[in-house]
C-alpha positions, -999 to 999 in steps of 0.1 A, spaced: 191 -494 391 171 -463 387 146 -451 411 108 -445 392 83 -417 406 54 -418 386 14 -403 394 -15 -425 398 -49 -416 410 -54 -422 445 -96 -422 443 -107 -450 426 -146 -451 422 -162 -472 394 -196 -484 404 -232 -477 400 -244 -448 415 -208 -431 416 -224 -399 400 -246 -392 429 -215 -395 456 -186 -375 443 -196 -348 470 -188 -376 496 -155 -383 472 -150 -346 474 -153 -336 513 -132 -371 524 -103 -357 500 -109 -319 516 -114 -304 480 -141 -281 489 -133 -252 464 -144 -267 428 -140 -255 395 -162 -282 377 -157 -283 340 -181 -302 320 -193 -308 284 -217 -284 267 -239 -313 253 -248 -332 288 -281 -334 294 -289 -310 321 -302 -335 348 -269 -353 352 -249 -317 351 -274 -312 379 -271 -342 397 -231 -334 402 -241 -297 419 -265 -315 442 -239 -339 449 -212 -314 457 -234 -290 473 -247 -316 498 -219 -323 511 -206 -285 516 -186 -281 486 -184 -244 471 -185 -242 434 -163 -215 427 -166 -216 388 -189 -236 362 -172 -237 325 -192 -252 295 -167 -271 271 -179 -271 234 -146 -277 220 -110 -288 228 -91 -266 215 -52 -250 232 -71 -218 232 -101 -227 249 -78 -244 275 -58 -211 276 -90 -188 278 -104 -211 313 -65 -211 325 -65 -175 329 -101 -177 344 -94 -201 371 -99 -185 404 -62 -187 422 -84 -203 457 -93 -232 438 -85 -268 454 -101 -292 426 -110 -290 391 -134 -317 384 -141 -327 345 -173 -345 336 -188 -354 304 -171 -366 273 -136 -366 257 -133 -327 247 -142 -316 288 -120 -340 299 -88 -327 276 -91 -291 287 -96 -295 320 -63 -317 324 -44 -293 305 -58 -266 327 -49 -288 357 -13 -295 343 -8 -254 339 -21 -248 373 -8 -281 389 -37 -285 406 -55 -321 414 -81 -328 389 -111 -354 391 -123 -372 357 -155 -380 357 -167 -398 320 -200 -403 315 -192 -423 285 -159 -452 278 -150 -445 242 -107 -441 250 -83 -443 275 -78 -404 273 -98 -398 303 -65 -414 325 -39 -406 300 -8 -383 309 -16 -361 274 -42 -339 263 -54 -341 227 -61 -303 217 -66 -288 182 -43 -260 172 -49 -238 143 -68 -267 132 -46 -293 134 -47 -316 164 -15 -319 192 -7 -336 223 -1 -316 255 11 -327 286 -14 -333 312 -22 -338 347 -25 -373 350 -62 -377 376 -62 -372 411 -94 -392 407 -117 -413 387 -151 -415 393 -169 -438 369 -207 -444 374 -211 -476 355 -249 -471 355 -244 -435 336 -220 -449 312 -237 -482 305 -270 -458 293 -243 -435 270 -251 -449 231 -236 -483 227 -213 -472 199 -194 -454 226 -187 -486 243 -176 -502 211 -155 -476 204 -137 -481 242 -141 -513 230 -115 -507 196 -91 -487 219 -83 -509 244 -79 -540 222 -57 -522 203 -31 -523 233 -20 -564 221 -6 -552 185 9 -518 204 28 -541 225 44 -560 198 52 -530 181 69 -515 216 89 -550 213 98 -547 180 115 -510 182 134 -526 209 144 -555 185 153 -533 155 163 -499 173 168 -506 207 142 -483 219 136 -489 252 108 -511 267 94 -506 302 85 -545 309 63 -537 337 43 -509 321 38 -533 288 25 -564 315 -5 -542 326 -11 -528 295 -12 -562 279 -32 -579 307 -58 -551 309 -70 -567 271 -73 -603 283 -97 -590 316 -118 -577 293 -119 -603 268 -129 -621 299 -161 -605 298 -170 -582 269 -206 -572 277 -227 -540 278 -236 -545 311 -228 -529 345 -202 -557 348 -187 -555 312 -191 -515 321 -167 -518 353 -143 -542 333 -140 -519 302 -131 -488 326 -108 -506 348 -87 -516 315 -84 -483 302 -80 -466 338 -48 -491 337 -39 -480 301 -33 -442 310 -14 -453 343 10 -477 317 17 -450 298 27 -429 331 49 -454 345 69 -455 313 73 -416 302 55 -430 268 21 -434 248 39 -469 239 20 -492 262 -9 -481 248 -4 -471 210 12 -483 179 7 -483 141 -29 -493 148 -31 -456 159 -3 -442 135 -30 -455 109 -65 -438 132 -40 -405 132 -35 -402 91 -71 -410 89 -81 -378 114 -62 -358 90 -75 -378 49 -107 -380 60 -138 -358 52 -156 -374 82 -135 -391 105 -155 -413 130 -146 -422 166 -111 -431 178 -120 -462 189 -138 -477 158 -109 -467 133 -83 -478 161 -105 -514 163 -107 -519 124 -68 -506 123 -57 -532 152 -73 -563 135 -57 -556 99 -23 -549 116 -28 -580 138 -24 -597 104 9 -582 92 22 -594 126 11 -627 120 -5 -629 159 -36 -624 180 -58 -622 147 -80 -650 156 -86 -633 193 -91 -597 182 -122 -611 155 -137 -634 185 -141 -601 208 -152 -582 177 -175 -609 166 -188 -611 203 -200 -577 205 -213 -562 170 -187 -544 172 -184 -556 128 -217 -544 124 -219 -512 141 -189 -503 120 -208 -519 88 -237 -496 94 -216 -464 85 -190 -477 64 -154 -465 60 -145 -449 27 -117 -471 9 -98 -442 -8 -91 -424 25 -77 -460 43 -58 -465 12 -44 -429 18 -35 -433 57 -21 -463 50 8 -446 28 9 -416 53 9 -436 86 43 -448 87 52 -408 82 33 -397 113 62 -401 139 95 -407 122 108 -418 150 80 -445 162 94 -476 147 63 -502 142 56 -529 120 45 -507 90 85 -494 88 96 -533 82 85 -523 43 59 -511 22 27 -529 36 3 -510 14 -4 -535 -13 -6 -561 21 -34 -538 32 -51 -536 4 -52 -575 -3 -71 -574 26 -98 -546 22 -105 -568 -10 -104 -605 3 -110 -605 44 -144 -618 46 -146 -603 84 -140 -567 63 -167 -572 38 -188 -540 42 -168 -524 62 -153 -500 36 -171 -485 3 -160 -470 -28 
């Protein structure tokens, strides 16, 4: 038997008003000397609302750092920056804020506190940091979160095509699993079984209740909160990711204008559900249930550049065995950009 030691965070906080108490999060955890790292783009009120929080309740913010962009040497700049006194670097705001600063925590092995203000992916509790490199994109390792803070009522007023796109990721976790399964059939690769239960049953609470509401809000965080801590127990992005993402990663790299993780994952994760032959069905009743067909039908993908990651997807990790290395699914894929009725309008010429 071997012994497991993994992270999880030990404040959990996903509720309205969330925003307006982190101070109290703060002081109870005795974090008093903040570096707060947040996204250039906020609006100012809710960057403000965090100070007053903090500041309430005594907390000295040692350092404020802007985040326009997540790139390794922008992480690497704010590294060198942090002052060495600091207890707690707290991220809020979007994806990019929320990658540096748990690279930065990783390097300094500090605790770190997410705080979203929006629930497109899971990377917000994930143990890796997505950072671009000479203008490529690369994983990093990462401090997996201290703390999450969640304010439903902030993230349920973020634009709804963020939700859908949280939406995409986490339903993408039923054909990851099967994948996960079927490396271990074919190449033995080794499955965690408890790490692929929560990941798996994270999908079926939310299916539960897909709505943009506070509710739907708490539901959709909880799911990918338990995402990033799957993919912790197990050493692996496999809980969590599988040629649904293979396919969202060769499209970040064909495309002229890739669009959000989560919508490209979503479209990815229904088509692959097909080549599995399970789950279809469910995947197109959550879809159908929340628009999430016609918010991708509004800005359609381009055909071309899915045809394209299709043939390069199988190539992005030669060592991530999935359903696209049974064969050449390509023509498969394409049979169904052409007859799915579900897909009609989703891609253009």
């Amino acid at each position: 038997m071997r012994n497991t030691s993994i992270i999880i965070p030990t404040l959990v906080r996903i509720k309205p008003g969330a925003l307006d108490r982190l101070g109290v999060y703060v002081e109870r955890s005795r974090l008093m000397r903040v570096v707060l790292i947040f996204s250039q783009e906020l609006d100012s009120g809710l960057v403000e609302r965090v100070k007053r929080s903090l500041r309430t309740q005594g907390a000295d913010i040692i350092s404020e750092v802007e985040v326009s962009a997540s790139s390794f040497e922008r992480a690497q700049e704010i590294f060198q920056s942090i002052p060495k006194k600091t207890d707690v670097i707290i991220a809020f705001g979007g994806g990019k804020a929320l990658d540096v600063a748990k690279y930065v925590a990783f390097l300094m092995q500090l605790p770190y506190i997410a705080v979203p203000t929006a629930l497109s992916n899971d990377g917000f509790c994930s143990p890796q940091s997505s950072l671009d490199f000479q203008g490529q994109k690369h994983s990093y390792p990462a401090a997996m979160p201290y703390g999450i803070v969640i304010d439903t009522e902030v993230c349920l007023k973020a634009p709804r095509i963020l939700w859908l796109a949280g939406i995409g990721d986490s339903v993408a976790k039923i054909t990851a699993i099967y994948d996960w399964k079927l490396a271990y059939k074919i190449k033995g690769t080794q499955v965690d079984d408890f790490a692929a239960l929560l990941s798996d049953a994270t999908v079926f609470q939310l299916m539960a209740k897909p709505d943009h509401d506070l509710e739907g809000i708490r539901l959709l965080g909880t799911a990918l909160m338990l995402n990033g801590i799957a993919m912790e127990i197990c050493g692996s992005s496999r809980p969590a990711s599988g040629s649904e993402h293979l396919i969202s990663h060769a499209l970040d790299l064909v495309c002229e204008k890739p669009r959000l993780h989560g919508l490209q994952v979503g479209v990815a994760t229904y088509m692959v559900s097909q080549l599995q032959g399970r789950g279809t069905e469910r995947i197109a009743g959550l879809f159908d249930r929340t628009d999430f067909w016609k918010a991708v039908k509004d800005d359609p993908f381009v055909k071309a550049e899915w045809i394209e990651a299709f043939k390069m997807a199988p190539t992005i990790k030669s060592d991530f065995y999935t359903v696209l290395s049974e064969k050449d699914q390509v023509p498969d894929l394409e049979r169904m950009m052409d007859t799915d009725l579900r897909l009609k309008g989703v891609f253009t010429d």
